[in-house]
Structure formats: structure tokens, C-alpha cells
C-alpha positions in Angstrom: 4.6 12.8 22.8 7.9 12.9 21.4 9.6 15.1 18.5 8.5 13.4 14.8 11.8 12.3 13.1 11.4 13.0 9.7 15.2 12.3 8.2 15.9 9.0 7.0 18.6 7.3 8.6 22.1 6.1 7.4 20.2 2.5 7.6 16.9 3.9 5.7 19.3 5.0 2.6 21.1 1.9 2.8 17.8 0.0 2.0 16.8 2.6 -0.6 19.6 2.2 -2.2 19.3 -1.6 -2.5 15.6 -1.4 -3.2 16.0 1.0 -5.9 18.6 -1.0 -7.2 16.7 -4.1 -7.6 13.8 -2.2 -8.9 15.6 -0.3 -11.7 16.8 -3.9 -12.9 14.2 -6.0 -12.5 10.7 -3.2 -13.0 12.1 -0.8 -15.0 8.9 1.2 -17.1 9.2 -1.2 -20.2 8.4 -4.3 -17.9 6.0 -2.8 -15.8 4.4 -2.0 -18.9 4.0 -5.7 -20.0 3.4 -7.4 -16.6 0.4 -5.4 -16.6 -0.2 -6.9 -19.8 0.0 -10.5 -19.0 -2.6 -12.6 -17.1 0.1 -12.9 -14.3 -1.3 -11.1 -11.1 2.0 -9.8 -10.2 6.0 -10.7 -11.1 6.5 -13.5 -9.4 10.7 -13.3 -10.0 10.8 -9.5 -8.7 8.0 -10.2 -5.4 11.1 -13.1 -4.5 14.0 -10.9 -4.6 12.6 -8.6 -2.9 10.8 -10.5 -0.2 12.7 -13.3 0.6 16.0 -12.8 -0.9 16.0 -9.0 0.3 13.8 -9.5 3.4 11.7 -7.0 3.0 8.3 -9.1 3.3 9.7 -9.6 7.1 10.6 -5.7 8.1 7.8 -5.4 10.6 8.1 -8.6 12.1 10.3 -9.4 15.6 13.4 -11.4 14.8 12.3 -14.2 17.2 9.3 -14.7 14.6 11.1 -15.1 11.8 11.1 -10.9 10.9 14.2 -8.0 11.0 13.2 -6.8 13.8 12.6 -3.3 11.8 9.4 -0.8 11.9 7.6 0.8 9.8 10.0 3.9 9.3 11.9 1.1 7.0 8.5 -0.2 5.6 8.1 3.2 4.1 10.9 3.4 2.4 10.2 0.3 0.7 6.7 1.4 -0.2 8.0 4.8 -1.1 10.6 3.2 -4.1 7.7 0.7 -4.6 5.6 4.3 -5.6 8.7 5.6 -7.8 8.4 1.8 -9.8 4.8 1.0 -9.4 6.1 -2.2 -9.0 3.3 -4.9 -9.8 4.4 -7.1 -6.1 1.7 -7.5 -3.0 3.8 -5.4 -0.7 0.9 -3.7 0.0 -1.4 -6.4 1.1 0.7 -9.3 2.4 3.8 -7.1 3.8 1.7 -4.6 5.3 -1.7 -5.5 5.5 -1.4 -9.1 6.1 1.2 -9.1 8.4 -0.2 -6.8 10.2 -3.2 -8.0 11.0 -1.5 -11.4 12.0 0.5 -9.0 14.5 -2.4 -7.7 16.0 -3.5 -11.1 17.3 -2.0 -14.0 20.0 1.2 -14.2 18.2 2.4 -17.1 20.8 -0.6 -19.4 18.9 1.2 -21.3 16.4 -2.2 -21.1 13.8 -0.5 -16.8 14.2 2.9 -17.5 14.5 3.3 -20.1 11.4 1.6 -18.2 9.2 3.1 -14.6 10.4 6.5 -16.5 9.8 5.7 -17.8 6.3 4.5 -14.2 5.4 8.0 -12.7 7.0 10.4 -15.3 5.4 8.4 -14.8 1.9 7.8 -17.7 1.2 4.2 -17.8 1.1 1.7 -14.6 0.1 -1.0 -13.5 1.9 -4.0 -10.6 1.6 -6.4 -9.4 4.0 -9.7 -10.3 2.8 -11.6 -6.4 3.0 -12.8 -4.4 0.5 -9.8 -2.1 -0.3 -11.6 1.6 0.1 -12.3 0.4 4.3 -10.9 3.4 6.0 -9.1 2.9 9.9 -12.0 3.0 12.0 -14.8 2.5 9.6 -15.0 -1.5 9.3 -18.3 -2.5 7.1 -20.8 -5.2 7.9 -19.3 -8.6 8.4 -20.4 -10.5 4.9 -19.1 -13.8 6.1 -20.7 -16.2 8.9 -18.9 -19.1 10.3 -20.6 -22.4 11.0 -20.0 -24.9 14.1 -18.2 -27.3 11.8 -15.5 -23.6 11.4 -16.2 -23.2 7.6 -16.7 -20.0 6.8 -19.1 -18.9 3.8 -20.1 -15.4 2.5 -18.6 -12.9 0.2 -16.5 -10.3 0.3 -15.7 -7.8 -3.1 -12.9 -5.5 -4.4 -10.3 -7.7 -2.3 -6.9 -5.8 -3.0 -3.8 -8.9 -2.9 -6.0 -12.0 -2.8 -5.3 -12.9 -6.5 -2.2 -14.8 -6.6 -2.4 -14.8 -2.9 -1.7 -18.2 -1.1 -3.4 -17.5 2.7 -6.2 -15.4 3.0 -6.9 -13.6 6.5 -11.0 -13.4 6.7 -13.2 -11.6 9.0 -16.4 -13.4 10.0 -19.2 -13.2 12.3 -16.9 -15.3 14.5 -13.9 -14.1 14.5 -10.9 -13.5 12.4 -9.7 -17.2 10.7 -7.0 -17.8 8.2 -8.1 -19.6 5.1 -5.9 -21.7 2.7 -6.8 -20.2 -0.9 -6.3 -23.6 -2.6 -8.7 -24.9 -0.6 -12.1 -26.5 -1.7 -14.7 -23.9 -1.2 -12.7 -20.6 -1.7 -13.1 -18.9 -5.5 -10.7 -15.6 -6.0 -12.7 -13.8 -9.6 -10.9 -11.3 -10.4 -12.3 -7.8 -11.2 -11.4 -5.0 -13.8 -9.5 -2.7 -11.8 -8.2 0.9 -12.6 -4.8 -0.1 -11.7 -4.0 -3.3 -13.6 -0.5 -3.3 -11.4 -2.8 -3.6 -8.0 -5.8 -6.3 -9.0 -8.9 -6.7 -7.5 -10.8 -9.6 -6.5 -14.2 -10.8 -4.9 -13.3 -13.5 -2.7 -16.2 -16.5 -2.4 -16.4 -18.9 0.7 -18.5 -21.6 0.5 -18.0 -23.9 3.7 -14.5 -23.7 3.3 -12.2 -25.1 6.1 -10.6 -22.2 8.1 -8.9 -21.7 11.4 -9.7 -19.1 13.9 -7.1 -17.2 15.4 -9.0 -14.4 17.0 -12.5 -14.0 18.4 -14.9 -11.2 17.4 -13.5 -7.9 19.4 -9.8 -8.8 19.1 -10.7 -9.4 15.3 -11.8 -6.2 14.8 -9.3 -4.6 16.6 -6.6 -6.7 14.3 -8.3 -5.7 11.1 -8.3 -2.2 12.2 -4.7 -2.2 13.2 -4.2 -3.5 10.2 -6.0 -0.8 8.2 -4.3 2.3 10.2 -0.7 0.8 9.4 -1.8 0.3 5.6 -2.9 3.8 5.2 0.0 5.4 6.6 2.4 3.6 4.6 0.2 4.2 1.5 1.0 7.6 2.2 5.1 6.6 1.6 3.8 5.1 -2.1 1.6 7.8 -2.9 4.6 10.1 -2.1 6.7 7.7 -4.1 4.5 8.4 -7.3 4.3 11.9 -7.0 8.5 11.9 -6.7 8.6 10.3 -10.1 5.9 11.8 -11.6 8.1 15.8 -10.7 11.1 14.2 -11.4 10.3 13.0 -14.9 8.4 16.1 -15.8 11.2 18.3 -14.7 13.8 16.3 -16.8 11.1 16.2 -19.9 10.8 19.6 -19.7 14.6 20.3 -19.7 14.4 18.4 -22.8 11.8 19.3 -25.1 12.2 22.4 -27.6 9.8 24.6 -28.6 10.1 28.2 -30.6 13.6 27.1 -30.4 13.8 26.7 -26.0 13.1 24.5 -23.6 9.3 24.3 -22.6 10.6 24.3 -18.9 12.3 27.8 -19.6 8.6 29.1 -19.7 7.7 30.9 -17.2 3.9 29.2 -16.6 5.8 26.1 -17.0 8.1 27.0 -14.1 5.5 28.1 -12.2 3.3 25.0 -12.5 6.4 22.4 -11.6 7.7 25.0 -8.7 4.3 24.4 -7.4 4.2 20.9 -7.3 7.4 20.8 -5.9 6.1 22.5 -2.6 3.6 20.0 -2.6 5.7 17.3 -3.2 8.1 18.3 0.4 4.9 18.8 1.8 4.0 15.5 0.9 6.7 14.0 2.0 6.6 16.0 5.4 3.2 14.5 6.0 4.1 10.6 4.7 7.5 10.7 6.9 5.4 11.5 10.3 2.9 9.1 9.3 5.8 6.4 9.0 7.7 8.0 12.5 4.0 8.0 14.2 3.4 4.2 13.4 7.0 2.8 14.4 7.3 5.1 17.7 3.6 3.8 18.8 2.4 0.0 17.6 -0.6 0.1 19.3 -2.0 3.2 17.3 -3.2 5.6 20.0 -4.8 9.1 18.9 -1.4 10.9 17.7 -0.6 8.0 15.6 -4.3 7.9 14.6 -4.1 12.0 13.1 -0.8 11.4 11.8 -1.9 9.1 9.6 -5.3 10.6 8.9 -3.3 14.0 7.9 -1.0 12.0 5.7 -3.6 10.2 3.7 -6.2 13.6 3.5 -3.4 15.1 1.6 -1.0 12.8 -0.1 -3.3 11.1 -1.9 -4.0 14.7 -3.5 -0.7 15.1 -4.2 0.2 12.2 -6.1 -2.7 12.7 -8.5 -2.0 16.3 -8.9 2.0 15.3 -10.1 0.4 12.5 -12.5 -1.8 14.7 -14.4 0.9 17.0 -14.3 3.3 14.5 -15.9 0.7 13.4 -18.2 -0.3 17.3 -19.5 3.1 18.7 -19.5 4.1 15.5 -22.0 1.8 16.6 -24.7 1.2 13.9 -27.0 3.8 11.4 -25.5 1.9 12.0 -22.2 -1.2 10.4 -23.4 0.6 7.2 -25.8 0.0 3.8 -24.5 3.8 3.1 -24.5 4.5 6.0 -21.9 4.6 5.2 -18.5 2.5 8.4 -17.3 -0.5 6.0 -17.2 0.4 4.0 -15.2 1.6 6.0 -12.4 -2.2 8.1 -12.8 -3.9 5.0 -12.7 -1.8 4.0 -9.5 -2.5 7.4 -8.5 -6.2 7.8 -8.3 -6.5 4.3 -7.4 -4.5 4.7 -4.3 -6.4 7.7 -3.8 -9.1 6.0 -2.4 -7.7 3.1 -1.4 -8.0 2.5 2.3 -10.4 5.8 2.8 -10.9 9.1 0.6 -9.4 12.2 1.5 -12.3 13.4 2.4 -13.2 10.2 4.9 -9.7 11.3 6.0 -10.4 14.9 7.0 -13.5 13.9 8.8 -11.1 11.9 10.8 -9.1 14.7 11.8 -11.6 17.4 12.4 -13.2 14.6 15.1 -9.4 14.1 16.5 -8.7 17.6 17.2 -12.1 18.6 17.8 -13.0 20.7 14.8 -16.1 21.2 13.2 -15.2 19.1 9.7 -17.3 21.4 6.5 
């Protein structure tokens, strides 16, 4: 096993820098705000800058299939400003997920290979048709049989992505197929979700025409692949929220009077933000290794396995714990619609159990390193 790098590189800044530049312009709070207003799934005009125009959507793709060539150490910092913005985009679930999964099977079949370069180049958007809270290693029951004809019918709830989503990667009794979401046969419903920048759907198959691109065992090997890579760069946007959510409560609280000082001169004050600070690096600590674990080992063996597990067991903690700081240490302006503290909570405790609960997390890594979980 080799040493975790967790620096970013001259490269990794480079693409901060450009993300957070496109982010600041295009999903700055006030616009956020509204999107998640609007009956629009996600911004349309940002998800294109910053997938195709950027190349973002393509980071862990090879070059030869229409990708940069990158890993998932550069996925993460993407994810990580996406955090900071709470961008309303499917980075998540057709960058990551999606993509993925498509890597995870034959990609010399051109039903894997045109889709996983449609996906790269952004110009189309996909999701991975799984209820959102599956952890790695804990698939549910297949809710979707195929027929000899290759239609697929079933259901399959709390879809994260597959609104406004254009290919649909479904898990069926047969295998793993790609489905067209225009097609006849496929419904998309969407549900009320915490997060209104992250929507939620229940995706509906009736004898809709889909193509197989894995059978069962390499399907659910794909999907799981799929779900490891997604949690451990969740951890980089969970990280990302909590980074806002200090950095916004330390600025507020260098600006707000009271009996004639700064509320941040306080000493419980003080206290309270130089704890979530520590948490915060730790945070960060824990996302970066994730990210390192994932990039160093694609095929997601036990170290990458407990890297990621540790990552999501306690960032997903930490981000909530900076939001209702933000949102406390604001007072009144904390709890107004027209703040953004909301927002980021809402992302918060949403990505909190979002591809497995701390908890389902911690079970994970007292079974990896052989301790007795409580």
C-alpha cells in the first residue's frame, strides 16, 4: 500500500480555480436560491459550461473514450467547489455515478462506449437508476425484471439525477441495460425532496425498450463500483459545504456587533467556530484519502473500500454540524428564507444519508479492520 497524498497538486488548484470561477459567476447564492425555485430540475446553462465546455463531465474517463484522462483526485475537487456552491447540476449522478457504472462494464462494446462517450463529452445526461441512500456493498432487491423481447418493467424510487436526465442506467433481474428516458414506457415522477438543488424521482418501466450491456454478476459488480466511487467523492462535497458554511460564519461573526463588539470576539463563540474548524481539517483529511484511495486503486480493493467508508462515517457529520452552526450563529438572518444557510443544511443532511448513513458506514469499517462495531 502506498503513502495517501493528501496535497492538491499545481494541476488540482488550476481546476479549482477555474471551477470556482465559473461557479461564483454563474451559481452565486442569489441564483441558486431561484433555480431551486423554478420547475427546472437543474441549470441547464451552468451543467454546459461546466461539462462540456470545461470538461469536467469527462475527468474520469480515458482519453481514447472521449474523457481527460484524469482520476478521481480531480473529480473531487470539482465536487468539493460543487459543495462550496451547492450548485443545482447532476455532477453527482451522471459525472460520477453514471459514468462510473458504464466504466465498470465491457467498455470495447459500443452499446458502453457510445453512451460512456456521450456522458464524457456532456452532451447528453445520465443517472443511475438506484434508490439514493444504497450504500457500497449493500445493493437492495432487484425491482425490475426484463422480458425475452429486452423491455424491462418494474419500479425503482428516490432516483437521485434521473429528472432531467436523458439515459438511464437500470439494474434488472437480467442484467444492467441502458434505457432512453424519452422512450415510450419510461415515467420519471418526481418526489418532494429535502434538497430541492438534488431532486428525487421514482423511475417507472413499463416494457420499455432497453439494451443490455452487462449480465447479472458483472452488473452488480458495476452498480457497486459505481456506488463506492460516489460515496467517496460525496465526501469531497460534503467537505465542500462544511468549508462554506465555517467560512461564512467566521466572516459573519467578524461582522456583527453586539454590546458594542464583534460576536466572534466572544469567547463561547470562539470556542464553538475553533471547534469546527478541527473538524473541518479533519474532514478534509478524511475526504482527500477517500479521493487519493479511489484514483491510486480503480478496482476498489479493501484499502480503498475503508478509505472511503472512514470518509463518509464522519464527513457527512461534519458538514451538518458547520450548517447548523452557520444557521445558529446567524440569529435571525440564519433562519430567513432569503439566506443561503438553508440551503447548504438541506444539502447537508440530505447528503448525509445519501449513499449510506454514517452509521451503515461505521459498520463497514468495524467489519474491514475486524472490530467489534457497538
Amino acid at each position: 500500500m502506498t503513502e495517501p497524498d493528501l496535497l492538491y497538486s499545481e494541476t488540482e488548484d488550476d481546476l479549482r480555480a477555474a471551477v470556482r470561477s465559473l461557479l461564483t459567476d454563474r451559481a452565486a447564492p442569489a441564483a441558486v436560491l431561484a433555480q431551486s425555485e423554478s420547475e427546472d430540475p437543474y441549470d441547464a446553462g451552468l451543467w454546459r459550461a461546466l461539462a462540456a465546455d470545461m470538461g469536467t463531465a469527462g475527468l474520469l474517463v480515458p482519453e481514447k473514450l472521449g474523457g481527460q484522462g484524469a482520476s478521481a483526485r480531480e473529480t473531487a475537487v470539482v465536487m468539493e467547489e460543487l459543495g462550496r456552491s451547492v450548485a443545482p447540476v447532476p455532477y453527482l449522478t451522471s459525472a460520477v455515478l453514471a459514468v462510473s457504472a458504464l466504466l465498470a462494464c465491457d467498455t470495447g462494446q459500443d452499446a458502453v462506449s457510445g453512451p460512456l462517450r456521450a456522458l464524457a463529452e456532456g452532451r447528453r445526461v445520465g443517472a443511475l437508476a438506484i434508490p439514493l441512500p444504497t450504500a457500497p456493498g449493500a445493493l437492495p432487491p432487484v425491482t425490475v425484471r426484463a422480458d425475452a423481447a429486452g423491455t424491462l418493467s418494474g419500479e425503482v424510487a428516490t432516483v437521485a439525477g434521473a429528472a432531467g436526465a436523458e439515459l438511464l442506467l437500470v439494474r434488472a433481474d437480467g442484467g444492467l441495460y441502458t434505457v432512453d428516458a424519452a422512450s415510450e414506457g419510461v415515467r420519471v415522477t418526481g418526489i418532494t425532496p429535502l434538497d430541492r438543488t438534488r431532486p428525487l424521482s421514482r423511475v417507472t418501466l413499463a416494457e420499455a425498450p432497453a439494451h443490455r450491456i452487462a449480465g447479472e454478476e458483472r452488473a452488480a459488480a458495476a452498480v457497486d463500483a459505481a456506488l463506492l466511487a460516489g460515496a467517496g467523492l460525496l465526501a469531497s462535497e460534503q467537505l465542500g459545504v462544511a468549508e462554506w458554511c465555517l467560512a461564512e460564519t467566521v466572516r459573519y461573526a467578524g461582522e456583527r456587533y453586539q454590546f458594542g463588539r464583534p460576536i466572534g470576539s466572544f469567547q463561547a463563540i470562539k470556542h464553538r467556530l475553533a471547534e469546527l474548524w478541527l473538524q473541518v481539517a479533519s474532514a478534509r483529511a478524511a475526504a482527500r484519502n477517500a479521493a487519493d484511495a479511489l484514483a491510486a486503486d480503480s478496482a476498489g480493493g479493501a484499502d480503498t473500500a475503508l478509505a472511503v467508508a472512514v470518509a463518509q462515517s464522519y464527513c457527512g457529520q461534519v458538514a451538518v454540524r458547520a450548517a447548523e452552526e452557520c444557521v445558529q450563529l446567524h440569529g435571525g438572518i440564519g433562519m430567513t428564507w432569503e439566506h443561503p444557510a438553508h440551503l447548504y443544511l438541506k444539502r447537508a443532511k440530505a447528503d448525509q444519508i445519501a449513499l449510506g448513513a454514517p452509521g451503515r458506514h461505521r459498520e463497514t469499517v468495524a467489519a474491514l479492520v475486524d472490530l467489534p462495531a457497538p
